[in-house]
LUMMI-222553 format. One record per residue: residue in one letter; x, y, z of N, C-alpha, C in turn; residue number from 1. Coordinates in pm, whole numbers, m for minus. Example, Ala and Ser with C-alpha at 12.3 -4.5 7.8 and 13.67 -1.06 7.14 Angstrom:
BEGIN
(site 'A', (1319, m569, 780), (1230, m450, 780), (1320, m330, 780), 1);
(site 'S', (1285, m225, 708), (1367, m106, 714), (1290, 3, 787), 2);
This chain:
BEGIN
(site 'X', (m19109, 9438, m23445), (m19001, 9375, m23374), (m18886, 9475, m23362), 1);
(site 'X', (m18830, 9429, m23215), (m18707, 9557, m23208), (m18584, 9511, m23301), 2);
(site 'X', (m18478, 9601, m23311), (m18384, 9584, m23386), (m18298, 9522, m23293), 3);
(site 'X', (m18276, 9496, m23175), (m18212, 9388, m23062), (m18251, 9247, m23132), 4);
(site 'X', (m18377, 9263, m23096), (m18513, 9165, m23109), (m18435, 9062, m23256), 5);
(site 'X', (m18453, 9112, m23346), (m18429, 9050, m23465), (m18256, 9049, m23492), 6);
(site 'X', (m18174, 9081, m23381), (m18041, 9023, m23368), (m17982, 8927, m23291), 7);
(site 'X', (m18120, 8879, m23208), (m18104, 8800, m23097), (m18121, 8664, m23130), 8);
(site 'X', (m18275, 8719, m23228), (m18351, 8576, m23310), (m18259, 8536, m23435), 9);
(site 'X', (m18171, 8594, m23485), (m18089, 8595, m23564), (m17953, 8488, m23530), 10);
(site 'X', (m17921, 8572, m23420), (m17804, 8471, m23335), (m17806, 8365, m23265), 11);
(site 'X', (m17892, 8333, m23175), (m17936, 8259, m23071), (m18013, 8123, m23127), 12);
(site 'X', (m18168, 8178, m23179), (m18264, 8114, m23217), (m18298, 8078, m23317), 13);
(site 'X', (m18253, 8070, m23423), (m18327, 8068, m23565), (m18201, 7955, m23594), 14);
(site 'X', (m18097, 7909, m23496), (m17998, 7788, m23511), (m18069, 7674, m23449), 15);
(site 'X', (m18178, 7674, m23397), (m18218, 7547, m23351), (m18409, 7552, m23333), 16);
(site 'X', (m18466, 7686, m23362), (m18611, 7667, m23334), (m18660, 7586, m23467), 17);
(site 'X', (m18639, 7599, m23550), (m18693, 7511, m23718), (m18631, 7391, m23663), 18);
(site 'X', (m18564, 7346, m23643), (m18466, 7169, m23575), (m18625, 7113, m23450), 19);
(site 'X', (m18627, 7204, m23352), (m18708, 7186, m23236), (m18845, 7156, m23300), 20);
(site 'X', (m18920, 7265, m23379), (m19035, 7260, m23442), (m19070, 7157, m23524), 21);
(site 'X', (m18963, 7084, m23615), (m18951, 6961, m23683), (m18955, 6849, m23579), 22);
(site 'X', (m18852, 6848, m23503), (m18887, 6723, m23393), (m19012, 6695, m23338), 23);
(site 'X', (m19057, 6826, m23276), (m19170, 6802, m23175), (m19318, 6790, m23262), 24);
(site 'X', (m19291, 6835, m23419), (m19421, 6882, m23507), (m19509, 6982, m23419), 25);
(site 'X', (m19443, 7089, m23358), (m19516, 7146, m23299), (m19460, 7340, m23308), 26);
(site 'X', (m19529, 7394, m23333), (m19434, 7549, m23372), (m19404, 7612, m23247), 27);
(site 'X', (m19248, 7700, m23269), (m19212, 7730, m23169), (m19192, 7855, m23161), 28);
(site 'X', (m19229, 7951, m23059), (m19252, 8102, m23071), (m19160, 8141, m22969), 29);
(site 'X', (m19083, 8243, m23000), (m19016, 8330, m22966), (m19061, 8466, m22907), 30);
(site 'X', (m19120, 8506, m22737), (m19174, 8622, m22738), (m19062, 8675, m22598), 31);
(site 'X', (m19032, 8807, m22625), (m18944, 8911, m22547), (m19025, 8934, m22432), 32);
(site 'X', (m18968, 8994, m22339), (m19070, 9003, m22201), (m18918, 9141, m22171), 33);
(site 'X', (m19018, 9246, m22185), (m18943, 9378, m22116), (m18937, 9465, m22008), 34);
(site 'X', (m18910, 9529, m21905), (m18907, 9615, m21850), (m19028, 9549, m21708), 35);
(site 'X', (m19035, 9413, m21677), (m19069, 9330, m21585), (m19035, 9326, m21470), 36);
(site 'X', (m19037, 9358, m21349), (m18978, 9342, m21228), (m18956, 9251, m21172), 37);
(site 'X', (m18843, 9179, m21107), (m18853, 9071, m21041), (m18802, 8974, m21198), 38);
(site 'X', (m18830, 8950, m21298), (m18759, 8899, m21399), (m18630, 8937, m21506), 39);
(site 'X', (m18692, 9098, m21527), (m18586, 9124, m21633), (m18474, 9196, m21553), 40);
(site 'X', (m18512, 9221, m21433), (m18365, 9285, m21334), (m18367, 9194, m21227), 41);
(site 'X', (m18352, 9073, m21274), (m18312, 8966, m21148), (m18169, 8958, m21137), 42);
(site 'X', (m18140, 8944, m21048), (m17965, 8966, m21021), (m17873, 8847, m21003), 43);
(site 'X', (m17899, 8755, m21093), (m17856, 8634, m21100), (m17716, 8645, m21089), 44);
(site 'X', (m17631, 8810, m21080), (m17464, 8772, m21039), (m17476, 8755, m20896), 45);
(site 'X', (m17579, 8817, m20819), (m17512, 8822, m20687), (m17510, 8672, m20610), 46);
(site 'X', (m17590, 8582, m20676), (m17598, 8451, m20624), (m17446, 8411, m20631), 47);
(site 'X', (m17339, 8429, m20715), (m17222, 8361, m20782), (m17151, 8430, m20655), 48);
(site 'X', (m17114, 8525, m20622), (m17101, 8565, m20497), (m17137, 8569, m20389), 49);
(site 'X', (m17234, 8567, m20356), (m17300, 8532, m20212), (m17256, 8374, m20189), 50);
(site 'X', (m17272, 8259, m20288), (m17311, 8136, m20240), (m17188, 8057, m20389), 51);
(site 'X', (m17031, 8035, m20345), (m16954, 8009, m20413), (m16958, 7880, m20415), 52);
(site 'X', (m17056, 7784, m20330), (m17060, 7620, m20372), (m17215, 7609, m20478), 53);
(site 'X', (m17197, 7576, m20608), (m17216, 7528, m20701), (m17382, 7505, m20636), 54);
(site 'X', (m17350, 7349, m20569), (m17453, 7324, m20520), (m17594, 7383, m20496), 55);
(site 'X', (m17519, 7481, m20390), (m17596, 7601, m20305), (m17663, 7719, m20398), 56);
(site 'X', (m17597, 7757, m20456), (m17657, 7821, m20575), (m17714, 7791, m20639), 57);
(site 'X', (m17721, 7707, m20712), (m17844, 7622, m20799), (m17922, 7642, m20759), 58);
(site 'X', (m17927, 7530, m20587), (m18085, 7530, m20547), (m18138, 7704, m20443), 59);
(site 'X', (m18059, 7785, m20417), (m18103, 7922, m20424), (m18131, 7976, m20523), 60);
(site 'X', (m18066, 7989, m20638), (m18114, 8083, m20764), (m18277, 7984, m20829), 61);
(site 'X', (m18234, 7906, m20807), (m18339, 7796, m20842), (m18520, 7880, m20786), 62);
(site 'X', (m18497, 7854, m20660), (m18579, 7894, m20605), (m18646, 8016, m20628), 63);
(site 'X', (m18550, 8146, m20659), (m18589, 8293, m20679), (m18621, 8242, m20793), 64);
(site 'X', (m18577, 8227, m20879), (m18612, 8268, m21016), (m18753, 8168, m21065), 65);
(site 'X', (m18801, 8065, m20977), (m18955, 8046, m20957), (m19045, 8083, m20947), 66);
(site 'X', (m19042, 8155, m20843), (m19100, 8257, m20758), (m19106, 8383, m20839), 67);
(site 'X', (m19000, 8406, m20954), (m19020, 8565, m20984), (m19132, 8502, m21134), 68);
(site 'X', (m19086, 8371, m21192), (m19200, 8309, m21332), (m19312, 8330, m21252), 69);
(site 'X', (m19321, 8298, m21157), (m19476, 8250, m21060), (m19560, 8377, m21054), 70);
(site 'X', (m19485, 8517, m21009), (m19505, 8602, m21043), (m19545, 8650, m21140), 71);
(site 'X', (m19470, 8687, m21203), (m19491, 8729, m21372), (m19612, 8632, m21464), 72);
(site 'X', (m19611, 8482, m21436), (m19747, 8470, m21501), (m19894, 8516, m21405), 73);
(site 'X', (m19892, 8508, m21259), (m19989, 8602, m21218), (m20017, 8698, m21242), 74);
(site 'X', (m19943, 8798, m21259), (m19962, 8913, m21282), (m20054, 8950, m21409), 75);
(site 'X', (m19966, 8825, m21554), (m20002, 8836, m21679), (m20141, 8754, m21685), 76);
(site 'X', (m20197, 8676, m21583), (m20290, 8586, m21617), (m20250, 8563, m21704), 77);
(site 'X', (m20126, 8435, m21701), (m20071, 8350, m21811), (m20113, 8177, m21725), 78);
(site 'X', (m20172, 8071, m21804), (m20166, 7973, m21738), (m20019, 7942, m21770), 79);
(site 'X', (m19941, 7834, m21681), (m19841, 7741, m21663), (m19864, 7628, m21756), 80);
(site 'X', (m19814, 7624, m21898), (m19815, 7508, m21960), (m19703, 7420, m22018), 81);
(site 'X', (m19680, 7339, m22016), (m19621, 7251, m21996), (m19428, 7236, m22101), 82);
(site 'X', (m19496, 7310, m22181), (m19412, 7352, m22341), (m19349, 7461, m22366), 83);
(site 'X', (m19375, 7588, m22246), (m19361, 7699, m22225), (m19222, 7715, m22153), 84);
(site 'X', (m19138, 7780, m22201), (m18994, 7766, m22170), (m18980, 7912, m22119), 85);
(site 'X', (m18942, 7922, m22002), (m18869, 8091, m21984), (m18722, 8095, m21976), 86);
(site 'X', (m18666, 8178, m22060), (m18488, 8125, m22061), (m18455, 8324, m22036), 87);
(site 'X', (m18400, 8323, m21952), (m18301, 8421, m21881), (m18169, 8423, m21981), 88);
(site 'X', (m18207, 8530, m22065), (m18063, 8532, m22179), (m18021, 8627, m22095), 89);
(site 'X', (m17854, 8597, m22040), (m17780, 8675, m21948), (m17665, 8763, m22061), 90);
(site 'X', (m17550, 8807, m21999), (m17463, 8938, m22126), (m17295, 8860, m21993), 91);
(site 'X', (m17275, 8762, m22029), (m17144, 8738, m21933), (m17196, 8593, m21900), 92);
(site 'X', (m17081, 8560, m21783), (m17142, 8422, m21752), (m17235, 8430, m21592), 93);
(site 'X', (m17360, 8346, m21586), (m17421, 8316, m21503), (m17340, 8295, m21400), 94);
(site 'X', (m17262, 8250, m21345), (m17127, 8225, m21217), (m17003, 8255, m21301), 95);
(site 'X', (m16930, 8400, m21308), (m16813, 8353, m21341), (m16679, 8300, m21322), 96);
(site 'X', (m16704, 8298, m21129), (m16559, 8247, m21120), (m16564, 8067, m21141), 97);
(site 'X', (m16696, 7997, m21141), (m16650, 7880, m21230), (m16675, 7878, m21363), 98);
(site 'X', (m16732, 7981, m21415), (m16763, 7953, m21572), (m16894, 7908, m21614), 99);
(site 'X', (m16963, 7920, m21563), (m17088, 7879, m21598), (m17161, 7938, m21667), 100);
(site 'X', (m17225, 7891, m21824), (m17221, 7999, m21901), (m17412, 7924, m21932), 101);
(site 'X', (m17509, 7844, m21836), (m17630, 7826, m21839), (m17673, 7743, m21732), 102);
(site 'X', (m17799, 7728, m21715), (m17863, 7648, m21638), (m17963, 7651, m21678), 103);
(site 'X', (m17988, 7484, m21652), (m18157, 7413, m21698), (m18243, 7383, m21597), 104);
(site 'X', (m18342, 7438, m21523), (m18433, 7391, m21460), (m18532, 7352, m21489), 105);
(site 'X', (m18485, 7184, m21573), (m18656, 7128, m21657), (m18731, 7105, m21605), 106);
(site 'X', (m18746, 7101, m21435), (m18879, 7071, m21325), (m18947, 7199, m21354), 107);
(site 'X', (m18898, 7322, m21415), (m18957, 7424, m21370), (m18955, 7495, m21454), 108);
(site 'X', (m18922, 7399, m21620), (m18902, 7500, m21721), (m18855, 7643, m21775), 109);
(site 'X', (m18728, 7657, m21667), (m18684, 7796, m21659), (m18506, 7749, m21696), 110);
(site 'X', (m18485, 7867, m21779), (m18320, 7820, m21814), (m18236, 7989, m21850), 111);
(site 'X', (m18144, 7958, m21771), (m18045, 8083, m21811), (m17974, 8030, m21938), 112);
(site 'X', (m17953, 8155, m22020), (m17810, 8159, m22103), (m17728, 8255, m22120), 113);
(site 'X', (m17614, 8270, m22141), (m17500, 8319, m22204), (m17508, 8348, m22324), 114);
(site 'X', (m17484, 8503, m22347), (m17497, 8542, m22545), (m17342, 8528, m22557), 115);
(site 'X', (m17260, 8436, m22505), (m17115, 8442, m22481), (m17091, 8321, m22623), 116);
(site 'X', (m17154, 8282, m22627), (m17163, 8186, m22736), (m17287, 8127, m22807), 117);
(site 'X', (m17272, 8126, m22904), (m17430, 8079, m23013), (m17513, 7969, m23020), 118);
(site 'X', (m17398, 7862, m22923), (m17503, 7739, m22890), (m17532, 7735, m22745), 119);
(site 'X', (m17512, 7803, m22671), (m17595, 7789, m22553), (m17714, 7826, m22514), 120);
(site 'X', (m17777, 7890, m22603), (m17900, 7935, m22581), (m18021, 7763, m22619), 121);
(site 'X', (m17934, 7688, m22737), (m17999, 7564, m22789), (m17962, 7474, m22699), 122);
(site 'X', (m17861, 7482, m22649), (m17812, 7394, m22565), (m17893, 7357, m22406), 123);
(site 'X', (m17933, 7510, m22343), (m17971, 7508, m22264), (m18167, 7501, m22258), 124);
(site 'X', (m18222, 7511, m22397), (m18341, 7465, m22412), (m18378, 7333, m22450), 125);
(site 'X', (m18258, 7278, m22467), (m18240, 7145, m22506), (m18244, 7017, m22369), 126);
(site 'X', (m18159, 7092, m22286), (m18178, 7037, m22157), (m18322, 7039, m22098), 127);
(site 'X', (m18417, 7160, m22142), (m18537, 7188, m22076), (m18584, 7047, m22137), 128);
(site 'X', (m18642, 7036, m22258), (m18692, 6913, m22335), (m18635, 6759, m22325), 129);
(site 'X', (m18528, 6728, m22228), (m18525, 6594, m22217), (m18374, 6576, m22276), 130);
(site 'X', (m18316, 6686, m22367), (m18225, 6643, m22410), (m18028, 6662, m22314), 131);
(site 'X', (m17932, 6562, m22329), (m17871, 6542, m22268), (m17718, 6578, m22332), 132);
(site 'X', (m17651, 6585, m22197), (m17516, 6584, m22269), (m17464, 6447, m22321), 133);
(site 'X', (m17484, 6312, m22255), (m17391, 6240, m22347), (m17491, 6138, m22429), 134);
(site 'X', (m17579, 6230, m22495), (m17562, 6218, m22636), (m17527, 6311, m22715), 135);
(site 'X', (m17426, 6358, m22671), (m17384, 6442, m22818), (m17336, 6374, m22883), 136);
(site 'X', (m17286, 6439, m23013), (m17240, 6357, m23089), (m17125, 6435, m23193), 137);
(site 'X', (m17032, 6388, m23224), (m16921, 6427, m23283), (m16907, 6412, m23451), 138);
(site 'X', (m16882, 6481, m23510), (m16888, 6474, m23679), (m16740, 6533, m23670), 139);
(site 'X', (m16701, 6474, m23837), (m16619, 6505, m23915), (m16684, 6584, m24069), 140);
(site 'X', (m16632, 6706, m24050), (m16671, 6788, m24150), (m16567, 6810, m24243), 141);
(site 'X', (m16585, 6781, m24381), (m16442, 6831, m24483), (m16497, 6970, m24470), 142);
(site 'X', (m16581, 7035, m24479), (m16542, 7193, m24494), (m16499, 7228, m24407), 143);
(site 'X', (m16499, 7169, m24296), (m16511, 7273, m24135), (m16306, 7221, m24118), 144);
(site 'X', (m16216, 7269, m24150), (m16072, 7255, m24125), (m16018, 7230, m23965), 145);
(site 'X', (m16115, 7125, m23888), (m16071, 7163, m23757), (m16022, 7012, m23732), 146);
(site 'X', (m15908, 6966, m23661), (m15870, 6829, m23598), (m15945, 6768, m23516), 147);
(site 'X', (m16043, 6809, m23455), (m16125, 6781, m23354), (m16274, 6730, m23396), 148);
(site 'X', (m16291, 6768, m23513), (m16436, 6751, m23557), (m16533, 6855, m23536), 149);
(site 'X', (m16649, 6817, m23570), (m16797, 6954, m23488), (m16872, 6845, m23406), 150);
(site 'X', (m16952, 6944, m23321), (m17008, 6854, m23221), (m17174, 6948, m23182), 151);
(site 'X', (m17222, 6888, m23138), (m17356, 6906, m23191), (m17418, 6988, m23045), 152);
(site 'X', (m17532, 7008, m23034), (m17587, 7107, m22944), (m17510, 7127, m22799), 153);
(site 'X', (m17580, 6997, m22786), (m17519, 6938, m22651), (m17390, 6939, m22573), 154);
(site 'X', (m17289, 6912, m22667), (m17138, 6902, m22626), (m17121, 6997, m22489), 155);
(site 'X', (m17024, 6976, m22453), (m16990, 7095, m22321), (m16795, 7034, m22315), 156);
(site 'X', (m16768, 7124, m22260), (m16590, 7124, m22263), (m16537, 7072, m22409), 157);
(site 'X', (m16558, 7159, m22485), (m16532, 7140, m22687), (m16369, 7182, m22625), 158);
(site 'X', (m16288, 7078, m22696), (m16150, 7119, m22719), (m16111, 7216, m22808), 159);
(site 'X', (m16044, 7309, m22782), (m16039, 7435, m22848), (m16007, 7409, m23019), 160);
(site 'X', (m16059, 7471, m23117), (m16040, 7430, m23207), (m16238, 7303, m23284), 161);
(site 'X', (m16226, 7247, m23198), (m16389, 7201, m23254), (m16502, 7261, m23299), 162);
(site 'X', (m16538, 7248, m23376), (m16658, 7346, m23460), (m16768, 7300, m23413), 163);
(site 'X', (m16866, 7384, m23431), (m16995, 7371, m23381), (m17090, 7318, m23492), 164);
(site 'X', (m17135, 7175, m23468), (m17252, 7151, m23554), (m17375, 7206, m23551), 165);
(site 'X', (m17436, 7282, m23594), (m17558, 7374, m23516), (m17719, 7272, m23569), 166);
(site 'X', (m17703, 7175, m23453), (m17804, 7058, m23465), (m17773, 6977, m23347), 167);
(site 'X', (m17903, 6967, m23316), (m17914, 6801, m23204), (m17858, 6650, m23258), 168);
(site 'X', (m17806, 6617, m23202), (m17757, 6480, m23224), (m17895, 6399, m23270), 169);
(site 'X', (m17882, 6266, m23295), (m18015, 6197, m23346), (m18058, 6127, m23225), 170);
(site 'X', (m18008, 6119, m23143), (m17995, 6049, m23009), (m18093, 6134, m22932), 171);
(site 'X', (m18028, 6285, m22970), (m18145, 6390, m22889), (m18237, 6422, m22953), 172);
(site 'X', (m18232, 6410, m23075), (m18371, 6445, m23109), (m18470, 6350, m23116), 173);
(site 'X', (m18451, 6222, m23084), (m18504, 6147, m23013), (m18566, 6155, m22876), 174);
(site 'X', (m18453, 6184, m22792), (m18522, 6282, m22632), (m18589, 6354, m22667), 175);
(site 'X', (m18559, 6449, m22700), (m18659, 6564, m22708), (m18811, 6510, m22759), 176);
(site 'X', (m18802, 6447, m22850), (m18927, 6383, m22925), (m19001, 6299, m22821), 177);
(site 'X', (m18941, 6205, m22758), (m19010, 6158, m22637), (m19063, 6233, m22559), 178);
(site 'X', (m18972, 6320, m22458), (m19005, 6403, m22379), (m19140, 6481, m22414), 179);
(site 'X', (m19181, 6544, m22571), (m19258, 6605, m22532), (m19373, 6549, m22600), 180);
(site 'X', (m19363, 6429, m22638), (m19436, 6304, m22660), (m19540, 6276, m22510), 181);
(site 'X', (m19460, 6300, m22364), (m19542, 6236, m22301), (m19621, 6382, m22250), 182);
(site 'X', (m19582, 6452, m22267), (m19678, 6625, m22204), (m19821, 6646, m22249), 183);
(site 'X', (m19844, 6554, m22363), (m20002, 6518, m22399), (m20072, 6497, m22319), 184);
């Protein structure tokens, strides 16, 4: 394993793959994909510029970045299965003049993230599996010194000052548990 490799799985993943693997009873693997064409130099800024309505972008970047998985498992003679997540870890935000720091395409099991922060990488695989924003869920922590509470994978617009619970709500891990309950 590279020394990236085991700072990534360090930061990102190892906060929610043991959580995921417990829910689903199913193990969850972590594999790098390098020096790929059409995937690992996809140019997911120029969409944020070319196409400044939200909308429009989605379902354009949407589209390429199909087409480039569709690719890449041809190429690999990889079948398409159902549990198989491709997440686009980005270095900035995915759109930054609105801020968009992921996207979930659970029709198509493909999700960008942001290394801009430590729960979006869970956050945005969380969306792949069924899970939602309003169930997050809000705690009060005596260790954690914050007025706001911690809030769990899911949350999105945390009032500055809120700590991060690094866990799915029970609500979602419920989704998630369904969700991949019915992929049997």
């Amino acid at each position: 394993m590279l020394k990236n490799e085991e700072h990534l799985k360090g930061m990102f993943f190892t906060l929610f793959t043991p959580e995921l693997s417990d829910i689903t009873k199913r193990p969850v693997n972590v594999e790098f994909i390098y020096d790929t064409p059409g995937m690992t130099d996809f140019d997911y800024l120029s969409y944020a510029t070319r196409y400044p309505n939200l909308d429009d972008y989605i379902g354009l970047i949407s589209a390429d970045i199909n087409h480039a998985v569709d690719a890449y498992r041809a190429a690999q003679q990889r079948t398409a299965k159902a549990t198989d997540i491709y997440l686009i870890l980005i270095d900035g935000y995915l759109s930054p003049a609105q801020g968009v720091e992921g996207l979930a395409l659970q029709e198509s099991n493909i999700a960008f993230a942001t290394t801009l922060g430590r729960t979006v990488v869970a956050h945005e695989i969380g969306h792949c599996f069924g899970a939602t924003h309003a169930a997050t869920s809000y705690y009060v922590d005596p260790e954690q010194f914050s007025s706001h509470g911690c809030a769990t994978f899911m949350a999105t617009e945390r009032k500055e000052g809120t700590c991060a619970r690094f866990r799915y709500s029970d609500e979602n891990r419920g989704n998630i548990r369904n969700y991949v309950s019915q992929l049997d």
